[in-house]
C-alpha positions, 0 to 999 in steps of 0.5 A, a space after each residue: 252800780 253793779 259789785 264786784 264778786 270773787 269765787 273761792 272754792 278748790 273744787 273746780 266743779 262747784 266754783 264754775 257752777 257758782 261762776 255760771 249763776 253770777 255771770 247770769 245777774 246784769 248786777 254782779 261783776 266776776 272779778 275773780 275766781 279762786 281754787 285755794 286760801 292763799 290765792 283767796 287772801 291775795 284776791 281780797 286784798 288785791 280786789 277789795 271786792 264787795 262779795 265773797 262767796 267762799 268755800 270752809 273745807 279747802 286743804 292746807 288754808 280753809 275758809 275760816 283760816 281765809 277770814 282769820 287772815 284778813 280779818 273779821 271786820 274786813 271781810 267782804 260780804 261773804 256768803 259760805 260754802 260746805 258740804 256740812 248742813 250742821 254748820 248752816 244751822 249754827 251760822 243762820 243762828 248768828 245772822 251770817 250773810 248766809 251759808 249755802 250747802 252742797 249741792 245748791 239749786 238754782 232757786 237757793 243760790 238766788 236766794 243768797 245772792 239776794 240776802 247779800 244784796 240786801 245786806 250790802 244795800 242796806 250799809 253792811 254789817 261789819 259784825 256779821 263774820 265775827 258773829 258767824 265765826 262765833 256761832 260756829 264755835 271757833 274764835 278769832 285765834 292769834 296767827 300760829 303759822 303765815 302762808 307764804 310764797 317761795 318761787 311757784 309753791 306756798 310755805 308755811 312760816 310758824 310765827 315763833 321762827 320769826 325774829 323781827 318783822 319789818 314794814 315795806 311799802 305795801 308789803 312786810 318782811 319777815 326776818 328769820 334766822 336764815 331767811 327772808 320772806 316777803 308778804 303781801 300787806 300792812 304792818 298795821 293788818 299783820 300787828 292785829 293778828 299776832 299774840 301782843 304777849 309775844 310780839 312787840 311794835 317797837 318802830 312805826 316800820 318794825 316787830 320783834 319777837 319778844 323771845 328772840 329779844 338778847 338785850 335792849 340798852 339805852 342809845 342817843 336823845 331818849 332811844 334804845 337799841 334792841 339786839 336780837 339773838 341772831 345779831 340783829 340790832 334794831 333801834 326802838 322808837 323814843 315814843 315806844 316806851 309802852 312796848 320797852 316796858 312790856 318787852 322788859 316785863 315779858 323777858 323777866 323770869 
């Protein structure tokens, strides 16, 4: 069974390089290739490949920044790229996948390919981002700011400009004072990523942003009404009366 690999770098020098060397293993099939985060984050969910190799230092959405997105645990197999030795120290030290740094040779690049195999035979590791991430000394931190597109250009939304996130199939809304924006993924995947102390699931298809909540009143049959400051009104599950109390408790001075 051969796997399905994706290139994530912005320099296209050093993707076409690491390009070339897959293309040369009979085991590995190129799905492909990519110069930014966003369009990374996009690929691995569109994709599910089982083999990342992906570059830390990329302008605006890192690598890191790519693995905060998706999620640790739900990361492929991913090999890392820099330009930066100290960094492959460290991530050696928390028996990452493996770390390449700039310039690699030919004989080096196998050797990961061949680690990657061997982990990916062997069932995977679901914690072996976590602990990289962990050995290079950055925590896995709530979303402060999501990257979006808006016509042919990426934005990026601060998550306290959101009032309420609702669900779409196999995409999200995020609801903001004057606009809207649309964003590839689950409400599930998007829930673990932000601050519970200010956000809450109120309906199996909606968040609120606790700050924007104006007032929350009891409706019909065990429901309650929650109005948010620009208006919006939004009715709260009966069996969310954990995230009711927590709204209550967040909102009081």
């Amino acid at each position: 069974m051969r796997l399905g690999a994706l290139v994530v770098d912005d320099e296209p020098i050093a993707r076409h390089a690491v390009v070339r060397l897959l293309r040369e293993d009979p085991d590995i099939e190129l799905l492909a290739e990519c110069g930014d985060g966003v369009s990374a984050v996009e690929a691995i969910r569109g994709h599910s490949p089982d083999l990342v190799f992906l570059d830390i230092q990329m302008p605006a959405i890192g690598g890191l920044d790519v693995v905060a997105t998706i999620g640790p645990a739900r990361m492929p197999a991913t090999v890392f790229v820099t330009a930066y030795e100290e960094f492959a120290v460290r991530a050696f030290e928390a028996n990452a996948v493996d770390y390449l740094v700039k310039p690699f040779g030919r004989a080096r690049f196998a050797d990961a390919l061949l680690r990657a195999k061997a982990r990916l035979a062997a069932g995977g590791d679901t914690q072996a981002v976590a602990r990289m991430l962990e050995a290079l000394g950055r925590r896995q931190d709530w979303l402060e700011r999501i990257p979006v597109r808006e016509d042919e250009r990426v934005v990026f939304v601060d998550v306290e400009d959101i009032v309420w996130i609702r669900a779409s199939r196999n995409s999200v809304r995020l609801h903001l004072a004057d606009r809207v924006h649309e964003l590839r993924g689950t409400m599930g995947e998007l829930a673990e990523r932000l601050d519970p102390r200010r956000f809450a699931r109120v309906h199996r298809s909606a968040i609120v942003n606790v700050r924007r909540v104006a007032s929350i009143h009891p409706w019909f049959n065990g429901y309650h009404m929650v109005t948010m400051d620009t208006g919006q009104t939004l009715r709260m599950s009966r069996y969310q009366q954990e995230a009711f109390l927590r709204l209550v408790s967040l909102k009081r001075p």
